[in-house]
N, C-alpha and C positions, 0 to 999 in steps of 0.2 A: 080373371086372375091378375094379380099386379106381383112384383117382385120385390122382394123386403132382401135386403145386405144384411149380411150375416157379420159379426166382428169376429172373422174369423176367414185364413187364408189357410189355403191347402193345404202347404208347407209348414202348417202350426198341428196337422193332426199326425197321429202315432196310425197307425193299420191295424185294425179290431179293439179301436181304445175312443169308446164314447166322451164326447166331449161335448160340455152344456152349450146352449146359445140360446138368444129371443129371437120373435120377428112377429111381427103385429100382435104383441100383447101374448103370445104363444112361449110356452117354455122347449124347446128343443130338444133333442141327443142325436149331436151329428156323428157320423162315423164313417172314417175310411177305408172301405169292404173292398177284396179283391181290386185293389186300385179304382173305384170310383164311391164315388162321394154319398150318402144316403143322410136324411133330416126326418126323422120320426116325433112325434108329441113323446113330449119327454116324464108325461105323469101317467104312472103305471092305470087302468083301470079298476084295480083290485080295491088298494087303499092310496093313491095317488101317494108310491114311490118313485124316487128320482132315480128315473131310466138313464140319465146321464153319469149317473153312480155306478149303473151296470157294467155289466162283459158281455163280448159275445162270446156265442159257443155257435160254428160254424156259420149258418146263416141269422141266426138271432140274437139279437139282444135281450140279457135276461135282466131283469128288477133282481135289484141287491136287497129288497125287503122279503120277501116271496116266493122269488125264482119263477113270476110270471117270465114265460118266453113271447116275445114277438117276431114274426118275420121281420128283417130290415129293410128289406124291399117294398115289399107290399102292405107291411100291418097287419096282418091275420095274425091272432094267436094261434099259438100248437092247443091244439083239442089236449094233448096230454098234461095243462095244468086251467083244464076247464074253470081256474076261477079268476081268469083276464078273459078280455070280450077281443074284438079285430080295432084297431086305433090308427088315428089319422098315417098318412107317410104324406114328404111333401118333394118334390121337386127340388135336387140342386143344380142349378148353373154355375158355372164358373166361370170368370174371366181368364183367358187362355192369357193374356199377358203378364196380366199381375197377380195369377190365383187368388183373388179372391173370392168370397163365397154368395151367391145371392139364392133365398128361396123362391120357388111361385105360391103364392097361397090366393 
């Protein structure tokens, strides 16, 4: 795994308010969950909506096309909108000095 920098520092996300990024060619929806950092593939599996568009509603992030749910944690879809599959989740590190964002991919 190597670690791709995010243009994006802590202190720039809202708490349950997806927000887009890249990193290796990858489209993102980072999100600030109960005060720690989560980086999911940011195209829905359905008809590739932009998860970054979404909300969550407690622990998942829903597609603003759909209302595919995914976990933010992990990437499993909720079996109760069986027509999303389980989607990447990646790793955020942060830099404890200067917040900024890096993934592992």
């Amino acid at each position: 795994m190597a670690a791709y920098k995010l243009n994006l520092n802590r202190s720039s996300l809202e708490e349950d308010k997806p927000t887009g990024a890249e990193a290796n060619g990858k489209k993102l929806a980072v999100v600030l969950h109960k005060g720690k950092v989560y980086a999911i593939y940011a195209v829905c599996t359905h008809e590739e909506g932009p998860l970054e568009e979404g909300y969550m509603d407690k622990d998942e992030i829903i597609c603003p096309w759909h209302a595919g749910a995914y976990n933010i944690m992990t990437g499993k879809a909720n079996p109760d909108t069986n027509w999303v599959h389980d989607t990447p989740v990646y790793k955020v590190v942060e830099d404890k000095t200067t917040g900024d964002l890096s993934v592992d991919m």
